[in-house]
N, C-alpha and C positions, 0 to 999 in steps of 0.2 A: 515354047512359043504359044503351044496352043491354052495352057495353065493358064499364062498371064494374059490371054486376049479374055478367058474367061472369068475372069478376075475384075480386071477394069470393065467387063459388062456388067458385072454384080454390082460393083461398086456403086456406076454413073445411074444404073436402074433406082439402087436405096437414095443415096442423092434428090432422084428427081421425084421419086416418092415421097420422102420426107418433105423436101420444100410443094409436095402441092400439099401437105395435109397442111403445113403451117400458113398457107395463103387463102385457105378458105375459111368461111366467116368461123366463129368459136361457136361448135355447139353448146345447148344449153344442157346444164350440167343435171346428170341425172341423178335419180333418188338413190341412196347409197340399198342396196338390199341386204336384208337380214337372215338371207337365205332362201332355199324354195319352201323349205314346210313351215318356218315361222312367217314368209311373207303369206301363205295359205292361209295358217292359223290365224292372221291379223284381218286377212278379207272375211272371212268366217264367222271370226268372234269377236266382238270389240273390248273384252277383257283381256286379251292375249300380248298385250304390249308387253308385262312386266315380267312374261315366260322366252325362255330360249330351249327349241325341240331340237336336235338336228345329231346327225352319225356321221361319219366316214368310214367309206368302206375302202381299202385296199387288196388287191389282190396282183401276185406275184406266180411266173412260173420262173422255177429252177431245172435246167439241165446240167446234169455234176457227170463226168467223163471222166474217168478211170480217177475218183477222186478218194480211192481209199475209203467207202462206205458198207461196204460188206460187211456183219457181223457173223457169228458164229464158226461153223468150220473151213479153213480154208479163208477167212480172211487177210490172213500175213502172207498169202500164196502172190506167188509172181502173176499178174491174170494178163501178161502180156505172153508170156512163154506159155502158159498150161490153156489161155480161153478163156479164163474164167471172167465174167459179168462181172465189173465192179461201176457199171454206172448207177445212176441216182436220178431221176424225175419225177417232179412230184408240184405239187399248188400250194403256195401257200397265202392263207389271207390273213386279214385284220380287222376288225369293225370293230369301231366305237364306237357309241352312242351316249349323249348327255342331255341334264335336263335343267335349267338354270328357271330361278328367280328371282326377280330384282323387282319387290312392292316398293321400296324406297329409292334416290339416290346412291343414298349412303349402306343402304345392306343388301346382299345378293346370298343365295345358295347356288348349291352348284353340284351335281354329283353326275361322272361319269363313269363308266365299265366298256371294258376293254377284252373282245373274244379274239384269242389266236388258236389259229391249227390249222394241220396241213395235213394234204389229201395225196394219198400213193407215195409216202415217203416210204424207204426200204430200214434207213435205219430203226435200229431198237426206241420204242415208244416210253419217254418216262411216264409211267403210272401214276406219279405221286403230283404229277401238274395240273393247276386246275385250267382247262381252257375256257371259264369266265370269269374275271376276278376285276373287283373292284380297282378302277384307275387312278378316279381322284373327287375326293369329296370336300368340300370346304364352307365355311361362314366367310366372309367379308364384312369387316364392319369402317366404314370410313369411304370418301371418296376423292380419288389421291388427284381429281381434276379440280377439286375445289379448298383442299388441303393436305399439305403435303405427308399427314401419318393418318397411316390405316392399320387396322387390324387384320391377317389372314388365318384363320385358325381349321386344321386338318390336314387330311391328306392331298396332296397338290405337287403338279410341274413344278418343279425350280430350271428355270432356264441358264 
């Protein structure tokens, strides 16, 4: 009983929310931004239109319980019967960072790099990985808002 009185309170609340946001006057529509450090760079400099600065950073924790991570001796061990530690906690992040140019319409560059790696991991580290490697670099030539074939040549997302 007490679920569904909680239920129809949610509901008749978003209801009466929504209709007051639709009966006041329409704000005026803001300026789309181009980010915090490209809208920076454009107060700053007034050449800075035809560059794009900007990163993302991710950061993740992981807690892994009895998830089979243990290497070396004693990891095929029972570690509920003998004790043994087989958890795992550890950070891991992501940042990218990219730099674009667009002097034309019709032509942009584009190059970004992409660091991963994790902090207090227990498992074995591959050596041979690099934690900064280029992500994605490219030419553009064409402008697919003004016609419909363009060129994209290099390294790049395909979604």
């Amino acid at each position: 009983m007490f679920r569904h009185l909680l239920t129809l309170l949610t509901l008749s609340a978003s209801l009466v929310t929504a209709h007051a946001q639709q009966a006041g006057s329409p704000a005026a529509a803001a300026k789309p931004s181009a980010g915090v450090v490209n809208d920076w760079l454009r107060s700053q400099w007034t050449n800075a239109s035809p560059w794009d600065v900007g990163a993302q950073i991710r950061l993740r924790y992981e807690v892994k319980e009895n998830a089979g991570n243990a290497t070396g001796a004693g990891a095929s061990a029972d570690f509920i019967k003998t004790g043994f530690n087989n958890d795992n906690v550890f950070w891991v992040t992501r940042t990218k960072v990219h730099v674009g140019y667009k002097p034309q319409s019709w032509l942009q560059f584009y190059v970004q790099g992409r660091d991963s790696r994790s902090t207090g991991d227990d498992r074995a580290v591959n050596s041979d990985s690099d934690q900064f490697e280029l992500y994605q670099a490219y030419l553009q030539i064409g402008n697919p808002k003004e016609f419909p074939l363009s060129l994209k040549i290099g390294r790049q997302e395909l979604s």
